[in-house]
C-alpha positions as CSV (number, residue, x, y, z in Angstrom):
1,X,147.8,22.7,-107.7
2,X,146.7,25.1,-110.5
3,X,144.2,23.1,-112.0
4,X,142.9,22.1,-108.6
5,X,142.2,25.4,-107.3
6,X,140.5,26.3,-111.1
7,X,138.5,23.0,-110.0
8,X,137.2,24.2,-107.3
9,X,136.8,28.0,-108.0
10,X,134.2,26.9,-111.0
11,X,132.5,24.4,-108.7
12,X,131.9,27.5,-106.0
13,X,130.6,29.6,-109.5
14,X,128.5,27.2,-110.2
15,X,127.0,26.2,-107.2
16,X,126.3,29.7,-106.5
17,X,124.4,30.2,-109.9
18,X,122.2,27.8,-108.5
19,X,121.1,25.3,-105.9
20,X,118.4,23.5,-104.9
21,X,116.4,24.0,-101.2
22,X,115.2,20.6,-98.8
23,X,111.9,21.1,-100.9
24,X,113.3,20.8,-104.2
25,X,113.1,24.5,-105.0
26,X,115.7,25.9,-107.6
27,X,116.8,29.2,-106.4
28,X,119.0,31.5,-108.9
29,X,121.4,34.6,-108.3
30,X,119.3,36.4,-110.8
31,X,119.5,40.5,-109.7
32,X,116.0,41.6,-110.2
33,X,114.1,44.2,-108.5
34,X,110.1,44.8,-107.9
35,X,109.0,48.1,-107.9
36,X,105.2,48.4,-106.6
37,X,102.2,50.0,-104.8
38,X,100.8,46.7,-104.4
39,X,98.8,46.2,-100.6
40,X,98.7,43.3,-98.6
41,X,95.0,43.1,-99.4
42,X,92.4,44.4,-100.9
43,X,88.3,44.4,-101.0
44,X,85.8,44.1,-103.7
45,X,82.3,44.7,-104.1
46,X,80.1,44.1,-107.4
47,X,81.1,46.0,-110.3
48,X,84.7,47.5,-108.8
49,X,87.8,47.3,-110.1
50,X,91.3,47.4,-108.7
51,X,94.1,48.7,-110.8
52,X,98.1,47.9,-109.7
53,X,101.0,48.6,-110.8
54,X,104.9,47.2,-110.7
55,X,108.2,47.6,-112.3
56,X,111.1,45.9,-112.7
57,X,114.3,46.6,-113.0
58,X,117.2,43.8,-113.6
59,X,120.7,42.9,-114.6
60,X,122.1,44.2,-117.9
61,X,121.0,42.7,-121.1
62,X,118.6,40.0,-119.2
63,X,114.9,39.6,-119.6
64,X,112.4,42.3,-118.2
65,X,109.1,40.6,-118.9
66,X,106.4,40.4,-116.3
67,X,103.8,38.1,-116.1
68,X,100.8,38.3,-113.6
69,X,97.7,35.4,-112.7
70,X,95.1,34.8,-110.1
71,X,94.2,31.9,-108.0
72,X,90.5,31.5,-109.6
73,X,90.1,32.9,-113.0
74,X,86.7,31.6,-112.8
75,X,86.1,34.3,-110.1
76,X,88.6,37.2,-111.1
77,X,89.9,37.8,-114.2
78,X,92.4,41.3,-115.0
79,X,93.9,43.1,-118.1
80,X,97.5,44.1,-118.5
81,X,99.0,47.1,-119.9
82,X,102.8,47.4,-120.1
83,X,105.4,50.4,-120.8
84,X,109.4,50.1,-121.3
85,X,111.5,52.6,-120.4
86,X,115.4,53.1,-121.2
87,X,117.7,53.8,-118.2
88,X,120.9,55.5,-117.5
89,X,122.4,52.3,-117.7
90,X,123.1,50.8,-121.0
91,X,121.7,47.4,-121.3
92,X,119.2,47.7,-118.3
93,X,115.4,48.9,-119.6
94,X,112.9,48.8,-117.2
95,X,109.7,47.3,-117.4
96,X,105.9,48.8,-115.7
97,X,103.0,46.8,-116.1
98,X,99.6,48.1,-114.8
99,X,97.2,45.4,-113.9
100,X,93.2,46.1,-113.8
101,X,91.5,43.3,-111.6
102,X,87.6,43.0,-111.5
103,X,85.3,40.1,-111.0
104,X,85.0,37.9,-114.1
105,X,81.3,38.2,-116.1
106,X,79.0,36.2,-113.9
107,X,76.2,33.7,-115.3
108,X,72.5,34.2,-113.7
109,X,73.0,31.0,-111.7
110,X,76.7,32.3,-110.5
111,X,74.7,35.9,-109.4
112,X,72.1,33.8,-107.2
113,X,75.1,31.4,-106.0
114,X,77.7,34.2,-104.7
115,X,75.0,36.6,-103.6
116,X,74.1,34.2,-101.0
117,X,77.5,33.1,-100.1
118,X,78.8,36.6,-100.6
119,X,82.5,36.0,-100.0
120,X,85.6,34.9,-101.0
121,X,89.3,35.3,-100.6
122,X,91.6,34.8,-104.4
123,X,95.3,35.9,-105.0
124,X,96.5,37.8,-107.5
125,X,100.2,37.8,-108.2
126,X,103.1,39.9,-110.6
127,X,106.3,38.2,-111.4
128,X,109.4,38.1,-113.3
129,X,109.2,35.9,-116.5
130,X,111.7,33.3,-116.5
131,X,112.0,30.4,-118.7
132,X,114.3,28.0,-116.3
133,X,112.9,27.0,-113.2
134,X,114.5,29.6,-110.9
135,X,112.8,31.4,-108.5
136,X,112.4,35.1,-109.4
137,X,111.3,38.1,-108.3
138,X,107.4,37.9,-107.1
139,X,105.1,40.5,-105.5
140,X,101.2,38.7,-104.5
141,X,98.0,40.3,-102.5
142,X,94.9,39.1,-101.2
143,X,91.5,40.1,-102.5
144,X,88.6,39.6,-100.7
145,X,85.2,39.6,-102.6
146,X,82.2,40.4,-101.2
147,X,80.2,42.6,-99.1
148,X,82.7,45.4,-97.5
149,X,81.4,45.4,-93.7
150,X,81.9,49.3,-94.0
151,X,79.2,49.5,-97.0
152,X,76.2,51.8,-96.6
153,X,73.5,54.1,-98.6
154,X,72.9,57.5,-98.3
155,X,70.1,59.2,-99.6
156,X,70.8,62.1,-101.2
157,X,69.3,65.5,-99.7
158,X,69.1,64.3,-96.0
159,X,70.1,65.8,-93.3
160,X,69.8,66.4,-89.8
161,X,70.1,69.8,-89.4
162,X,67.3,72.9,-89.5
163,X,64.7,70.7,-88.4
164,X,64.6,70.9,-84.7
165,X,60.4,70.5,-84.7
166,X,60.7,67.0,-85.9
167,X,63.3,65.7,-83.1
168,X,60.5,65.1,-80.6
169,X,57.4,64.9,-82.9
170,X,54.2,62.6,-83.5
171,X,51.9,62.6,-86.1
172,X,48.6,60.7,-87.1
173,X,47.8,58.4,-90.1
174,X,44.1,58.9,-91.0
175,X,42.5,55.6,-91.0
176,X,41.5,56.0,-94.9
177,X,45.4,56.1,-95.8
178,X,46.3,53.1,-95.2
179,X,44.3,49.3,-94.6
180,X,43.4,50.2,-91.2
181,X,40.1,50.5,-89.0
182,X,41.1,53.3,-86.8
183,X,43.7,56.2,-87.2
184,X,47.2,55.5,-86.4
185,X,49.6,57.9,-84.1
186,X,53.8,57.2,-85.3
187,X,56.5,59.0,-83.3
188,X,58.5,60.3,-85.5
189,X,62.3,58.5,-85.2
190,X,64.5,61.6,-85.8
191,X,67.9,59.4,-84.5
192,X,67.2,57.0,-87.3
193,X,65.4,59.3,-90.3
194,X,66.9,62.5,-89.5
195,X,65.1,65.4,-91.4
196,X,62.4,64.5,-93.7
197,X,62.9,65.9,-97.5
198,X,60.5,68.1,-98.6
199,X,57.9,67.4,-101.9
200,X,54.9,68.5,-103.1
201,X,51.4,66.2,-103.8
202,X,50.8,65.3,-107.7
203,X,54.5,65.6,-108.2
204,X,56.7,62.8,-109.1
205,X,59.3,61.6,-106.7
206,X,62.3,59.5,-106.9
207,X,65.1,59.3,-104.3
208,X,68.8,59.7,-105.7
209,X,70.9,57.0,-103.3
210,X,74.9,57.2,-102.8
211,X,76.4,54.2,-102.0
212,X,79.2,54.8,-99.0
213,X,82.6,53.0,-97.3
214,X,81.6,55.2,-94.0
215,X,82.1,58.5,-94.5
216,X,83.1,58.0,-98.0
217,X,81.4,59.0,-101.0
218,X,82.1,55.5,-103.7
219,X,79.2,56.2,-106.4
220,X,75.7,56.9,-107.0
221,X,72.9,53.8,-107.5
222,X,71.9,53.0,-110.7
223,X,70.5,49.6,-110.5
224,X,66.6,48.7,-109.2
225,X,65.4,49.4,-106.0
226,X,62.3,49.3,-104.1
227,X,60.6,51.2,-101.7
228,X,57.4,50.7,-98.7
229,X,56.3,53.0,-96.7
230,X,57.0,51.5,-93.1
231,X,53.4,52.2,-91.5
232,X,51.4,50.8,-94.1
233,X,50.6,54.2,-95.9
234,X,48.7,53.5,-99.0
235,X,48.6,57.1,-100.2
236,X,50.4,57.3,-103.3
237,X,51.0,55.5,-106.8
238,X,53.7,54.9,-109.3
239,X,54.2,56.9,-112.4
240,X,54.3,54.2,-115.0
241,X,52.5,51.0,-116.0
242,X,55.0,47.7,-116.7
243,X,54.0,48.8,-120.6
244,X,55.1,52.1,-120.2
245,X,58.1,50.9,-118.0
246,X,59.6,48.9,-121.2
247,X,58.8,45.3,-119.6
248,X,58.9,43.1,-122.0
249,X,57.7,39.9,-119.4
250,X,55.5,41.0,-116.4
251,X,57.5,41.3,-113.3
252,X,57.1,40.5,-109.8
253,X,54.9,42.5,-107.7
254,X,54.8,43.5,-103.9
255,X,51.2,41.8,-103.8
256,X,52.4,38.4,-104.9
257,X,56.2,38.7,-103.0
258,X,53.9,39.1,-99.8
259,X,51.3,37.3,-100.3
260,X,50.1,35.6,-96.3
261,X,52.8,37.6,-94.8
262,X,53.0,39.4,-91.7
263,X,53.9,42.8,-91.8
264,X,57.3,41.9,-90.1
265,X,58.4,39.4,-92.7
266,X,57.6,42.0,-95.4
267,X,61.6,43.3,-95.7
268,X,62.7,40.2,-95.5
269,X,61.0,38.3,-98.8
270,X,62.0,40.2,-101.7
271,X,66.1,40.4,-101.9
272,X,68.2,40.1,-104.7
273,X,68.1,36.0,-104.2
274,X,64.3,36.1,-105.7
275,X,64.4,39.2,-108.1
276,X,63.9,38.4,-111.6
277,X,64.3,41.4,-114.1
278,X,61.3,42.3,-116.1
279,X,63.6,43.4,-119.4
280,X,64.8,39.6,-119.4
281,X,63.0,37.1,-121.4
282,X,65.1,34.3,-119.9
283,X,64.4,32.1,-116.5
284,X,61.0,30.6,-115.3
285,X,60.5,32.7,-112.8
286,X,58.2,35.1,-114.8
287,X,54.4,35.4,-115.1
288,X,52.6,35.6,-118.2
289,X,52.2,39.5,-119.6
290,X,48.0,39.4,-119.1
291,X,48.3,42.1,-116.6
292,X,50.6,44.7,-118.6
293,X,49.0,47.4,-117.8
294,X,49.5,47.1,-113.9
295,X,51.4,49.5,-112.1
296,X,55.9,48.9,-112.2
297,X,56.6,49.0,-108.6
298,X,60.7,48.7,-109.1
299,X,62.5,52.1,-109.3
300,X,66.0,52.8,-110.7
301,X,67.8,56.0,-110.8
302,X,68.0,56.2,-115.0
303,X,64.3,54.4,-115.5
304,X,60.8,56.8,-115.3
305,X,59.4,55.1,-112.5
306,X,58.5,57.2,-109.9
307,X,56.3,57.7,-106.6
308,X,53.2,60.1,-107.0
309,X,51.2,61.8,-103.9
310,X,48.0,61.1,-104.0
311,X,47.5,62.8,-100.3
312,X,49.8,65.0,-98.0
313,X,51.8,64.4,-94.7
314,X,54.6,62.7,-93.6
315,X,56.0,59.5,-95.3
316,X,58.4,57.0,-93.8
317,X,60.0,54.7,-96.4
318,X,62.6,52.0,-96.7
319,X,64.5,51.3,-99.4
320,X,66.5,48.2,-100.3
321,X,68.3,47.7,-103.8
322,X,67.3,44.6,-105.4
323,X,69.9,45.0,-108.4
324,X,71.7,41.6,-108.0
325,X,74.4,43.3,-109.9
326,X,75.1,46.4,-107.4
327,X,76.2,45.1,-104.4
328,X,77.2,41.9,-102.7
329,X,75.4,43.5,-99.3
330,X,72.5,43.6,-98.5
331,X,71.7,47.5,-98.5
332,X,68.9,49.3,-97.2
333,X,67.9,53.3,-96.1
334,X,65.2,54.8,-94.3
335,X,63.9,57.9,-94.8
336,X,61.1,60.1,-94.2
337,X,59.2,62.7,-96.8
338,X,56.9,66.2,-95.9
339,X,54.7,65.6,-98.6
340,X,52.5,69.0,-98.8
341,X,49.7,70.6,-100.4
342,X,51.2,74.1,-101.7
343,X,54.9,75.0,-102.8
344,X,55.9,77.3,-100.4
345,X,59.8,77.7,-101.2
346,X,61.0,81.0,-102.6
347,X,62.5,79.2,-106.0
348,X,59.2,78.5,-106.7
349,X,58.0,81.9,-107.2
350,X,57.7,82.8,-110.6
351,X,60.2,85.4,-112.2
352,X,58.1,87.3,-113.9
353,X,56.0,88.0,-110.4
354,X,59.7,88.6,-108.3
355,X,60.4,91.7,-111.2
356,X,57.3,92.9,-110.6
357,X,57.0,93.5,-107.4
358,X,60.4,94.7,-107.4
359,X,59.9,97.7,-109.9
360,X,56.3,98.3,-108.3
361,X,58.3,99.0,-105.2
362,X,60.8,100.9,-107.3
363,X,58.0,103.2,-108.4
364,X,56.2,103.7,-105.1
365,X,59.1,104.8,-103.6
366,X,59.9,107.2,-106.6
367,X,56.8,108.9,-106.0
368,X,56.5,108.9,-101.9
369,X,59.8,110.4,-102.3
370,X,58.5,113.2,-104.7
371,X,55.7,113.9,-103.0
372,X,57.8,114.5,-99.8
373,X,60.1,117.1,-101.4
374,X,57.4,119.1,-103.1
375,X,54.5,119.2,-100.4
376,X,56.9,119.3,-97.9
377,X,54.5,115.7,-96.5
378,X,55.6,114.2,-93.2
């Protein structure tokens, strides 16, 4: 009776150490605890990273590794970084790993590919290492790359506030600013442009652009963008040639990207799908360098490029980042620009005239103030 009951007391052990499920699955009484901030999902645009963390804590003296992976390391790819701490406990040491996730380096091809299928949904998982084929503790999320449908520019210095004139407003485009035959009268979209930023003819202008989830700030622009002005204005020029610019291939230009277009189509031809870099010798997209000394018409927030005035008046322009690298979206502004003929602003006066006028003043009233007192002057 004895041995019969030590039978069957070791059988029970064992078959609760470990048993097998109707799909085969070996599951294990192993005690082991995930620790994490991990969400359920997660997005991911161009050039972001998403950085997780978990710990685990287990039975005494037993394995604490982690080990993490991702459905399609062709797409994602993530580095590790691990810390072990000692416990209370003797025997039991904890283990935190912090996982960095971001999109793996893509090839030109790949860029073009995803850019137009801008989406995709991987896993990314953290679980206890185990070298039997138990179960063990397992935490997973989704991320979802591609264009967030919250995803927006801002251009930096607009507002719509202190500009009251401009909310019902029209103003005319002289025939010999842009390829017209008569002058051209615009209503001014206040709703849509907001207040126009203010600049000065001859002077070099660039717009700074934020890139937004809503209301929220996520970085500034640094990749290439390009900029028309919606009405056809013609009154201006860029700073630098594609010499000066650094080219070292002659890039595309907004004369061949529309060439037999209609002035509707015109945002819709060049997109990151058909923007070759200049600074790239690779690809057969480029032209031969014969025409070097042509204006650069691409802009970027750390390159020299810039918009010059050649006239006065208001400007409306769109912007649209080309930068295949930036963004899975498709992201565009609007925004308007006073361009006028003197700087009227007071941090434009000179210094030297501020101090003196202000000791002339001083002086003046030095003297009227004498002059009172001693001949009694009213």
């Amino acid at each position: 009776m004895i041995l019969l009951l030590l039978v069957l007391s070791f059988a029970i052990f064992v078959g609760g150490l470990a048993f097998q499920d109707d799909s085969g699955s070996k599951h294990c009484l192993k005690h082991q605890v995930l620790i994490h901030d991990i969400k359920e999902k997660y997005f991911m645009d161009r050039g972001e990273t998403i950085e997780i963390w978990a710990k685990i804590v287990h039975d005494l003296w037993k394995d604490n590794r982690l080990i993490a992976g991702v459905s399609d390391p062709s797409s994602l790819s993530f580095n590790l970084s691990c810390v072990q701490q000692a416990t209370e406990f003797k025997g039991v040491v904890t283990r935190n790993m912090t996982a960095v996730i971001y999109e793996s380096d893509p090839k030109p091809t790949y860029i073009s590919n995803r850019t137009k299928n801008s989406s995709g949904e991987f896993e990314f998982y953290i679980k206890a290492f185990s070298q039997d084929d138990c179960n063990t503790a397992k935490v997973s999320t989704k991320i979802i790359v591609g264009c967030p449908t919250t995803r927006r520019l801002q251009i930096h210095g607009r507002t719509f506030e202190g500009c009251d004139e401009y909310k019902v407003y029209n103003y005319t485009i002289q025939r010999e600013q842009f390829n017209g035959n008569t002058s051209k009268v615009v209503h001014y979209d206040f709703k849509n442009l907001g207040c126009p930023i203010t600049s000065i003819i001859n002077s070099q202008f660039k717009p700074t652009v934020h890139r937004y989830d809503n209301d929220k700030f996520v970085t500034e622009v640094t990749g290439d963008f390009l900029l028309w002005e919606k009405h056809g204005r013609n009154s201006y020029h860029y700073s630098r040639t594609m010499r000066q610019a650094g080219c070292v291939r002659a890039p595309q230009e907004w004369s061949e990207m529309i060439d037999g277009l209609k002035a509707i189509e015109v945002d819709r031809e060049w997109k990151q799908q058909v923007h070759h870099s200049c600074f790239n010798l690779n690809g057969s997209n480029f032209k031969d360098d014969s025409n070097m000394d042509m204006p650069y018409e691409i802009t970027n927030s750390t390159g020299g490029s810039a918009v010059i005035w050649n006239d006065g008046g208001l400007y409306v322009f769109k912007l649209r980042i080309i930068d295949p690298h930036t963004s899975f979206c498709d992201l565009t502004a609007e925004f308007a620009v006073n361009v006028g003929f003197t700087d009227t602003t007071p941090e434009h006066v000179p210094t030297f005239v501020v101090l003196g006028a202000s000791c002339l003043g001083i002086l003046l009233g030095t003297v009227v103030a004498y002059l009172i007192d001693a001949y009694c002057l009213c």
